[in-house]
Every structure is written in C-alpha cells, then in structure tokens.
N, C-alpha and C positions, 0 to 999 in steps of 0.2 A: 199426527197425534200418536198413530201407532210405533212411528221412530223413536218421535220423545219418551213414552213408556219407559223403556229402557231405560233409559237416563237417571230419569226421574226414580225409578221403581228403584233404581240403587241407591244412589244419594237421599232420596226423602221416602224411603218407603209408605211412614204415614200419611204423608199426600198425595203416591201412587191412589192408597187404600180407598180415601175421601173422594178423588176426583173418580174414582172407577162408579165409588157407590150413588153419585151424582147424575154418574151421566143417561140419558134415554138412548139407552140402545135397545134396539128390537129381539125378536128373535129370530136363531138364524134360519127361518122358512122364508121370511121375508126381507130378509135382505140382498142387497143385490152381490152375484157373484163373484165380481171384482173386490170387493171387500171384504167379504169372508174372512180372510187371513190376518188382515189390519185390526180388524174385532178380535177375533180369536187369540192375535198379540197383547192388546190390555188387559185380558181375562190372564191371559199366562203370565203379565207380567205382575200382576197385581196378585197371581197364587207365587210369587218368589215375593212380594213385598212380604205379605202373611206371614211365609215363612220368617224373614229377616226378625218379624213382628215377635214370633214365639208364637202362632196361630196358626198350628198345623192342621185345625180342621178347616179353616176357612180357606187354606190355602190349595188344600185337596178341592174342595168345595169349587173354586176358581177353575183350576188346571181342568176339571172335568166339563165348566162350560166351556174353555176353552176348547177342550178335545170335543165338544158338537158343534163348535164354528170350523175345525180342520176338516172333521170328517163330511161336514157336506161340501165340499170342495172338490171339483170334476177333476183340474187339474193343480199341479203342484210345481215348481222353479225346484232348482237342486239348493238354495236359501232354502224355501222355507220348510223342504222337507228336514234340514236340518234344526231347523228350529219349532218343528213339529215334533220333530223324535225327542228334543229335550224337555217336551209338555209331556210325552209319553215318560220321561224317566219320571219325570215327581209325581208321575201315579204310578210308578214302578212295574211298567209296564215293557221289557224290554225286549219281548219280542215283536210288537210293532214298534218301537225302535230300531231294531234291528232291519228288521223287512225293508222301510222307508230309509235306512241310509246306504242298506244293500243294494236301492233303487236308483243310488245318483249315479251320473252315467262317471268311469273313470279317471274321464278326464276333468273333471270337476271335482274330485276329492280332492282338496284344497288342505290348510294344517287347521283352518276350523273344523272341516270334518272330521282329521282325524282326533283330532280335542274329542270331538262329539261321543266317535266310535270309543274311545280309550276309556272311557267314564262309563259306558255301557256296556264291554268285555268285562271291566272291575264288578260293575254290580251285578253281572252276571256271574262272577266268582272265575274269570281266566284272568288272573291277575300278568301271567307272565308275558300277556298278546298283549294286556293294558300298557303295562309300563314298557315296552317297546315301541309301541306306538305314542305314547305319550314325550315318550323319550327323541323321537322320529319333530315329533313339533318341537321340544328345546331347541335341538339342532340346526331347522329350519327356521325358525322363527328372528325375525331384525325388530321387533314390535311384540310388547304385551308378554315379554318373559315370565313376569313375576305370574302371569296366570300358568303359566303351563308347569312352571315351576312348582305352583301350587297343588295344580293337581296331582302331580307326579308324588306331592306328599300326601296327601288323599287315597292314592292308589297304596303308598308303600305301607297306611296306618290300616287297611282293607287286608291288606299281604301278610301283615303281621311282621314289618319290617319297620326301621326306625325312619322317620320322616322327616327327622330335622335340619340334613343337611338342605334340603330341596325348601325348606321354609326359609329358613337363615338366609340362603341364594334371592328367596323371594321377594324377603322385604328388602333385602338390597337394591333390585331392582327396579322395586315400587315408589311410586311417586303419586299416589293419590291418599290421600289421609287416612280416609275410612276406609281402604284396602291395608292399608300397610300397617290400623289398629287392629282388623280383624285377624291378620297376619301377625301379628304379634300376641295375641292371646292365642294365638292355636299354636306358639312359639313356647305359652307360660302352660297349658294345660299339657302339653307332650314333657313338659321339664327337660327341653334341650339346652345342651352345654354350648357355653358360646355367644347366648342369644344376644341380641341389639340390647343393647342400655335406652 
C-alpha cells in the first residue's frame, strides 16, 4: 500500500485523499517498527495529493504526521532517508533535509539523490550548487528526463532566470498525460516562445 501511494497520490489525488481519511491507522507509539516508514509514506503522500488538491493546510497538516512516523524510527535505508528529507522540504524544513541526505553513505548518492539535494540548495537560495547538480542528473539520466528537466526549470524560475528552454525539453520528453498537461501550463504561465501546440 505504501508503494501504491505513490502512484495513486499522482494520478488520482482525490482518492489518495479519501482512502488515507478511511483508513485505521494507529498511532505511531504503537506500531510496530518495521512499519513506521510504510505509514509515514501515506501520510506524505496524501500531504502532495492536498497539495495537487489546492489544500495547502491539510497538506502541511499530513507531511507533519508523517514527520512523527519518520522520527520515531531507530533506523533509516539510504531510500528512505531520501524520502524523508523530501517530507522535511514541504514543511520547509531544510536543515533536517540537509543533515539526513548529508548522512547517505557516498556511495549511494545515486541521480535520485542528487534530484533530492538540487531542490534543497534552491530552496535554500544556492542556486548555482542547484542547477549544477541538477544539471549533473540530465546528463546522467537514460530514464525520467522530463523530470529533471523540470526541475532545472524550477531551479532557473528560483534564480531569476528564464525556464523555458528546460520545460519545452520537458514536455518533449514526457509521455504521461497529466505530466505533460501540467508541463504545459507552467509552459503558458512563464509565456515561453516556442511552446507545444
């Protein structure tokens, strides 16, 4: 269930919302410690559905029960600290971001890590470490361009730079619908030249 979240929290956000408010889940003193993270994942995913939703206090609301199912957690995988630090960005919290991705061991900085880190230098305002590393994943990346592409324009509208080539690049590459519409309205609101018909 905590895989599918994901999924679901993108594609149907409003039935992330419903099946989260549904379900009996305990609280995290009493649950058992192998699960902790799996919980703490529906609660995170279901404060990005909110978001999607335009329900940015429920969304806040969410990510922070998520952030008491991470923090009772002894130990942590070099996953889920990275998907722990991205609960910590939507409470805008990016110095325990920082800490927990500064803790994955080397050799496991992977290009979803540096995705991760690249999006938390931005919002910490070092744009020029962002879009380098950001940049560092296009490069690498055989899979999932249109996402990095994306964020690189996120980073560059952060910068105070124009983002439109990095979207254009994006929905070309995109092949899921509802990626490639939301991609295309951050295409009409920036008024880039060029854009997709």
């Amino acid at each position: 269930l905590s895989a599918l979240s994901s999924r679901i929290q993108f594609k149907y956000p409003d039935k992330m919302v419903k099946m989260t408010e549904e379900l009996p889940i305990p609280s995290e003193e009493s649950v058992k410690k192998n699960i902790l993270f799996d919980i703490g994942q529906i609660y995170f995913n279901t404060s990005k559905a909110y978001f999607d939703l335009s329900n940015p206090d429920n969304a806040i609301k969410n990510a922070n029960i998520a952030k008491q199912y991470f923090e009772t957690m002894s130990f942590k995988n070099e996953y889920q600290k990275r998907m722990i630090a991205e609960n910590y960005l939507i409470l805008n919290d990016t110095s325990n971001a920082i800490s927990l991705l500064d803790s994955v061991n080397e050799e496991k900085r992977d290009i979803w890590w540096k995705y991760t880190y690249s999006k938390v230098l931005s919002l910490s305002q070092e744009n020029p470490k962002a879009l380098e590393l950001i940049s560092e994943c296009i490069n690498e990346a055989t899979y999932s361009k249109d996402t990095f592409y994306r964020e690189r324009a996120n980073i560059r509208i952060r910068a105070g730079e124009c983002p439109c080539e990095d979207l254009n690049i994006a929905y070309k590459y995109c092949e899921d619908e509802k990626f490639r519409n939301m991609i295309l309205e951050e295409i009409k609101q920036n008024e880039c030249q060029n854009a997709p018909l």
